[in-house]
C-alpha positions in Angstrom: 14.5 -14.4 -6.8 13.9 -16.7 -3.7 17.4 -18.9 -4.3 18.6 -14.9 -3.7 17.7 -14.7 -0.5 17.0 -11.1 -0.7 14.5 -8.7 0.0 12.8 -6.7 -2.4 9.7 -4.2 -2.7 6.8 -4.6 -5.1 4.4 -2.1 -6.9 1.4 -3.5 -6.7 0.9 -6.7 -6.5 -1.9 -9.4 -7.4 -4.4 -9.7 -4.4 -4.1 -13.2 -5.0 -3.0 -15.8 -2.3 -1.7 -17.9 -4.7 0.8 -15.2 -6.0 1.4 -13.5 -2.9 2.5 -16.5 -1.1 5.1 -17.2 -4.5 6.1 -13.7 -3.8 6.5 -14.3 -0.2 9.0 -17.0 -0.6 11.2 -15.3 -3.4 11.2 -12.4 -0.9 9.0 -9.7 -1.8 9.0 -7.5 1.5 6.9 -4.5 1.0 4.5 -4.3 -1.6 3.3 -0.1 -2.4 0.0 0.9 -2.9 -0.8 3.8 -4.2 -4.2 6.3 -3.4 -5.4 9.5 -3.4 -8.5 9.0 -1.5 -9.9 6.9 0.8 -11.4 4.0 -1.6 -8.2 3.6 -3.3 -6.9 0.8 -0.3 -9.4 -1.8 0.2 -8.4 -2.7 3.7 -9.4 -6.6 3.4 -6.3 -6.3 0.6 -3.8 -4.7 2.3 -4.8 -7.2 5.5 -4.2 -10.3 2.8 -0.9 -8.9 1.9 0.3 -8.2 5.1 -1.2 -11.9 6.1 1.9 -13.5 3.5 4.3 -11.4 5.6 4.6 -8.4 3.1 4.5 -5.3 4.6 2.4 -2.0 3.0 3.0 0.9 2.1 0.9 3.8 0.7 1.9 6.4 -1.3 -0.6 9.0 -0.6 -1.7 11.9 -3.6 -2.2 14.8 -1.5 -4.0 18.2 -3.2 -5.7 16.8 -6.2 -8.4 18.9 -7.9 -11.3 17.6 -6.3 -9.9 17.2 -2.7 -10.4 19.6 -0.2 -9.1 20.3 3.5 -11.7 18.0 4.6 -10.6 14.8 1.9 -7.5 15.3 3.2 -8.8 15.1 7.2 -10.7 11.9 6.0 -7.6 10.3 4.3 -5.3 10.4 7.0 -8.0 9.2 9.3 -8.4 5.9 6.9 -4.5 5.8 6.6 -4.3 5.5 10.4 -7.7 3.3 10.5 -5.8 0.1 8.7 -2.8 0.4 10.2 -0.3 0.5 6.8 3.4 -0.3 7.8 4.2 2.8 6.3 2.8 5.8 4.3 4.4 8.5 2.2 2.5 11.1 1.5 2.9 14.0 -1.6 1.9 16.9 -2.7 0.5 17.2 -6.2 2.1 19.8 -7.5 1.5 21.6 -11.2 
């Protein structure tokens, strides 16, 4: 990828500085997290990433089963709390 020159996103990646710096350099520019409460970011994590130069973003599981209007309160107080470069949030819907 990196003799490419181009950017491209990532689903998860390996909290690993050994991989996220190879993905750094073959241009990896966001890498998407995925959660649907508030332990499902580890914020050390999405600081490493964001320490290679890869930008975050969540994608946010909104109305799950167990959740209720307080869950939701308390994940989009975490979401603002580590400071994701982006967030996408969705509605589970049957």
């Amino acid at each position: 990828m990196a003799p490419l020159k181009k950017k491209w996103v990532s689903h998860p990646i390996l909290d690993d500085d050994e991989v996220l710096s190879l993905a750094a350099r073959a241009g990896a520019g966001t890498s998407t997290r995925r959660f649907f409460d508030h332990v499902g970011c580890d914020p050390k994590s999405c600081q490493k990433i964001e320490g290679h130069g890869i930008g975050v973003e969540g994608t946010i599981i909104l109305g799950t089963d167990d959740q209720d209007e307080n869950d939701v309160k308390r994940l989009v107080d975490f979401v603002q709390e580590i400071d994701m470069d982006m967030a996408e949030f969705t509605v589970l819907t049957p």
